[in-house]
C-alpha positions, 0 to 999 in steps of 0.5 A, a space after each residue: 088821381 092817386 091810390 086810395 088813402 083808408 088805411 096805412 100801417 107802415 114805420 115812420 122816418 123821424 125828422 125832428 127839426 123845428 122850422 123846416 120850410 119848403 125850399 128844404 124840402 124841395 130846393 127852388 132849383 128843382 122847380 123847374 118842372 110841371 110834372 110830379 114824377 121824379 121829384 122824390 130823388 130832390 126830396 130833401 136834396 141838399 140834406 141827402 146829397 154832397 154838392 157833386 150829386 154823392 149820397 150822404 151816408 149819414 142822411 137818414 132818407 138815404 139809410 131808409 126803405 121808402 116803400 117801408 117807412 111812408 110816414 114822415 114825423 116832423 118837427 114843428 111848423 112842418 113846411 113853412 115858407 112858399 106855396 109851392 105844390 112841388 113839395 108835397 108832389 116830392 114827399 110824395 114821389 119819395 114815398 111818403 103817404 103822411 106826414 104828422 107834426 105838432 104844426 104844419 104849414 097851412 098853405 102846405 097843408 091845403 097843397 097836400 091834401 089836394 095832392 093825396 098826402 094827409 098831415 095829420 097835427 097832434 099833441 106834442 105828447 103824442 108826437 114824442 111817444 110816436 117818435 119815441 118807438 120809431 120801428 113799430 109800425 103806426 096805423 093811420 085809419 082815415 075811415 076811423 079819424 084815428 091813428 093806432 100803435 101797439 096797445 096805446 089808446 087811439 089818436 083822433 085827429 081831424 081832416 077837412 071833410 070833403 079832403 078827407 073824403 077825396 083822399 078815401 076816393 082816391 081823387 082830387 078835386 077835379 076828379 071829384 068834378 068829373 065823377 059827378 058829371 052826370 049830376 051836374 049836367 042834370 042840373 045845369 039842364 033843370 035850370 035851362 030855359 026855353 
């Protein structure tokens, strides 16, 4: 279960390189573990920190305020490479509630929509305008399929629909399951012979 995703206004953090994989955004050696809590420090561990643990000043995820910039706007083919779920449960710790590309990885995707993170693909026009202004704020209308800012015209974007109705829910698959227990259990008893 996580917090309801219907709308999210918030300042976006701009990483514009091209190709970043899983294993930058959270290193095989963080792997370790099978709960989400307290990955968000080894988000982007090796871009943040020096090799003995310091914080490197120039690293723009340690210069933002994560409770006010929960948008990440990505380079191009957005969270490549291996499938582990462990990157979107980071992205997540870190404070990041979506994450927008021109390209984003298809098995991530299905990890983070799973997890209660929405990547959300666009045009490369639209991306450069949104990283264009990185102070406005962006809203993200989940209920409306669209993305607002200032006075420029509504993006629509597209998000599978049971996804996007679990995100609204606040739940995952299986809780999706368990709020409907009733009704299964209904038709499981239909279908019971004597």
């Amino acid at each position: 279960m996580s917090e309801p995703f219907q709308v999210l206004t918030s300042k976006t953090v701009t990483l514009s390189q091209a190709n970043i994989d899983t294993d930058q955004i959270i290193p095989a050696r963080f792997l370790t573990t099978t709960t989400r809590e307290g990955l968000g420090k080894a988000a982007f561990y090796d871009w943040r920190y020096e090799a003995d643990g310091s914080e490197k000043p120039e690293a723009i995820l340690n210069r933002i305020d994560p409770t006010e910039h929960r948008i990440l706007l990505a380079g191009r083919n957005f969270a490549c490479g291996s499938s582990r779920e462990h990157a979107p449960w980071a992205l997540l710790d870190y404070g990041f509630r979506a994450v927008i590309s021109t390209e984003i990885a298809d098995i991530f995707t299905s990890n983070a929509l799973k997890n209660g993170l929405l990547p959300i693909v666009v045009s490369q026009a639209v991306w450069d305008d949104l990283a264009s202004q990185p102070d406005q704020p962006v809203t993200i209308d989940l209920q409306a399929n669209e993305i607002r800012r200032g006075n420029a015209h509504p993006v629509p974007f597209g998000v599978e629909s049971f996804a996007r109705q679990c995100l609204l829910d606040g739940v995952d698959t299986l809780g999706w399951l368990q709020s409907n227990l009733p009704e299964i259990e209904a038709f499981e008893r239909s279908r019971e012979t004597v």
